[in-house]
C-alpha positions in Angstrom: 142.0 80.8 130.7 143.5 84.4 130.0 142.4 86.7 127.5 145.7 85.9 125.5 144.7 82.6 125.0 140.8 83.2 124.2 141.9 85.5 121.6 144.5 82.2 120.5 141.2 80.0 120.4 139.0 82.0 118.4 136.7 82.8 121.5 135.7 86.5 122.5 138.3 88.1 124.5 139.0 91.3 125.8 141.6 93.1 124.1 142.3 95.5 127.1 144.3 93.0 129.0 147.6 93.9 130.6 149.6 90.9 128.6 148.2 91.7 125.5 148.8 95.6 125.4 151.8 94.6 126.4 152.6 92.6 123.4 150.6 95.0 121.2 153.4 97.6 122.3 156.0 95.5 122.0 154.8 95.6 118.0 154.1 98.9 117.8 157.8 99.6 118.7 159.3 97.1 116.4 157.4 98.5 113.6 157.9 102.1 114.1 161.7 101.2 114.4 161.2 99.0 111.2 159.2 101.5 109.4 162.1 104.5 110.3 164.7 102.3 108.5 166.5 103.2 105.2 167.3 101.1 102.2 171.0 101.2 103.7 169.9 99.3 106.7 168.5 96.1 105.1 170.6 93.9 108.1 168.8 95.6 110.9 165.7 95.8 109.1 165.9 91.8 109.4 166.8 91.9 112.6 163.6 93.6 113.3 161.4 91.3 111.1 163.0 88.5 112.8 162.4 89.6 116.4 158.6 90.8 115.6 157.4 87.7 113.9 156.9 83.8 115.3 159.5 82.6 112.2 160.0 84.0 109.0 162.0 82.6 106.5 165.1 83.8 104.5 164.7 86.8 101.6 161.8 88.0 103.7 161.6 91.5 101.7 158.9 94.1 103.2 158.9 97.8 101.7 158.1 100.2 105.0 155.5 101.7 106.1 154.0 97.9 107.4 151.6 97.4 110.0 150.6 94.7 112.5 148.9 94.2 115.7 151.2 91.3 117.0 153.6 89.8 115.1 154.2 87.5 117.7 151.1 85.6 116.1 152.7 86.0 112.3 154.5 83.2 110.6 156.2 83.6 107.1 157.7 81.2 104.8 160.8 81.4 102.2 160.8 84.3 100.0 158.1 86.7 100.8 157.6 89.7 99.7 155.0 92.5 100.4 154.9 95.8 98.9 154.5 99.1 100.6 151.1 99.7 103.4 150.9 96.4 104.0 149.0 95.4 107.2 148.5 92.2 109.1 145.8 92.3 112.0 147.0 88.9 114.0 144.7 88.3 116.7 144.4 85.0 115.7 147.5 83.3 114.3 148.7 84.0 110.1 150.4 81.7 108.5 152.3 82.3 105.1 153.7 80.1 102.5 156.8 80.3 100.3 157.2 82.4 97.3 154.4 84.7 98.3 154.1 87.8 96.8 151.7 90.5 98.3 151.4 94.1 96.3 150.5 97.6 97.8 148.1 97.8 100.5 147.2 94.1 101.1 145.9 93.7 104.3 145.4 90.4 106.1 142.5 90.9 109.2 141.7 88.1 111.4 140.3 89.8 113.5 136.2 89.9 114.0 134.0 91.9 116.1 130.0 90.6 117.7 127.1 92.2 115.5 124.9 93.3 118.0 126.0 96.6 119.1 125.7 95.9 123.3 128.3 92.9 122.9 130.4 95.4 121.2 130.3 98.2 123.6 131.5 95.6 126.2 134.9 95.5 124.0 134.1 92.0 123.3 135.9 90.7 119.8 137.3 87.3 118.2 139.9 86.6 115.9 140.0 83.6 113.0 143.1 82.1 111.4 144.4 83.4 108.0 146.1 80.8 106.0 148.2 81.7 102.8 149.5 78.8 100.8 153.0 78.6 98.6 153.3 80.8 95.1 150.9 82.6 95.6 150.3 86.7 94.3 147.8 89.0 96.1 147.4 92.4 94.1 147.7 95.2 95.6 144.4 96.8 97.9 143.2 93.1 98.4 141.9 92.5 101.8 142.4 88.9 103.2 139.0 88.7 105.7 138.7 86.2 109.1 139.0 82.5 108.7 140.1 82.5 105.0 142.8 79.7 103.8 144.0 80.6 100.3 145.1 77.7 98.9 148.9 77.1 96.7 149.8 78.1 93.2 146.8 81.1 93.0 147.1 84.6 92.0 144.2 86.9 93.4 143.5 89.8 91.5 143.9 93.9 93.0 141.0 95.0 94.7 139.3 91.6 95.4 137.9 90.9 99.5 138.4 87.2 99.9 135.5 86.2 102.5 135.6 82.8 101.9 138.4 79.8 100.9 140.3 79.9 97.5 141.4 76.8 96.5 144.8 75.5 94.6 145.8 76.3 91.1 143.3 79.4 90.2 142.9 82.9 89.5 140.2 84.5 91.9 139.2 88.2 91.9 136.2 90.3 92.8 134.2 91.4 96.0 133.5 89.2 96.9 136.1 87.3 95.9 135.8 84.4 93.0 137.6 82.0 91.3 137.5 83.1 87.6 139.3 80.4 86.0 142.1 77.5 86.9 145.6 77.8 86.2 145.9 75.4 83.3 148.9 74.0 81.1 148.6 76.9 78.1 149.4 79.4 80.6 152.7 77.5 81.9 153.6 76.5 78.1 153.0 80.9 77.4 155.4 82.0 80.6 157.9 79.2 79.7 158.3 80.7 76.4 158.2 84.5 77.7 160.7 84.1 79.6 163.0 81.9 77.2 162.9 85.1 75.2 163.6 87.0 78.0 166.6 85.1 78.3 167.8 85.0 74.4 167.7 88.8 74.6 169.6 89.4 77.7 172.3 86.9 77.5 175.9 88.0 77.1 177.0 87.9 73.8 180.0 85.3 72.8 183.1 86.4 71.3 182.8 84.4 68.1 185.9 85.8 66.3 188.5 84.1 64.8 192.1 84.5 64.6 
């Protein structure tokens, strides 16, 4: 088994094999390419994205600087957007919904190191998967630790470090992280009417003159 594929697994793996600096530097280019971009360069910019990550859906929206280890191990859904500093550590593979929203500085690390010290002198690490469900808002400076799946429909508030599984329809926040309260009917009934008034006071007004 290579070192490519223990780090794939979950299992310890040396990270100072030849395949995977490769593919480290194959990241490292695509990102400082991505990161050099300008707002006028949005097309190559997703040619970029779409080159560094496994799949990632349409609307895919990142504000530069970004950083990630792989990309190669990355998957992102529909209509994603993460706001500036974000970071992905993908030694093990990340998977992200649809209508995802991450703000500044979320970082997502799968990766884990031994620890007892010798084990980590001998450059030994692992890596866990990350999972993000759909509609979901991270705020910004959350970190997303090993092995976490965070679940649909959940908004986690700014600051929080997720160590363990959130599950659907909640509002989680704190280190470490914790659900504070479901996602219930009042607060769909409260945006639905926010944002009808939004609507009433930004719609075009009709010529209601007569002859």
């Amino acid at each position: 088994m290579t070192e490519k594929e223990r780090m794939i697994n979950g299992q310890l793996y040396r990270a100072n094999d030849d395949q995977l600096r490769a593919d480290m530097k194959r990241a490292r280019v695509l990102t400082r390419l991505f990161n050099q971009t300008t707002e006028e360069q949005q097309t190559y910019r997703r040619e970029l994205t779409q080159e560094l990550f496994a799949k990632s859906g349409a609307d895919l929206y990142i504000e530069p600087p970004f950083r990630t280890d792989y990309g190669c191990q990355t998957t992102i859904g529909e209509h994603v957007y993460m706001n500036y500093d974000c970071i992905i550590i993908d030694v093990a593979p990340v998977t992200i919904g649809n209508h995802v929203f991450f703000g500044p500085r979320v970082s997502l690390y799968t990766a884990g190191h031994p620890i007892t010290a010798q084990e980590r002198r001998d450059d030994l690490e692992y890596g866990h998967e990350i999972t993000i469900g759909d509609d979901v808002w991270i705020g910004g400076n959350t970190v997303v630790n090993p092995g976490v799946t965070i679940g649909s429909n959940v908004v986690i508030g700014s600051g929080s470090i997720v160590t363990k599984d959130i599950p659907d329809n909640v509002i989680a926040v704190g280190n470490p992280c914790r659900v504070l309260r479901p996602i219930t009917s009042d607060d769909h009934a409260y945006w639905a009417q926010e944002k009808a008034a939004y609507f009433a006071a930004t719609a075009e007004p009709t010529d209601e003159s007569s002859e």
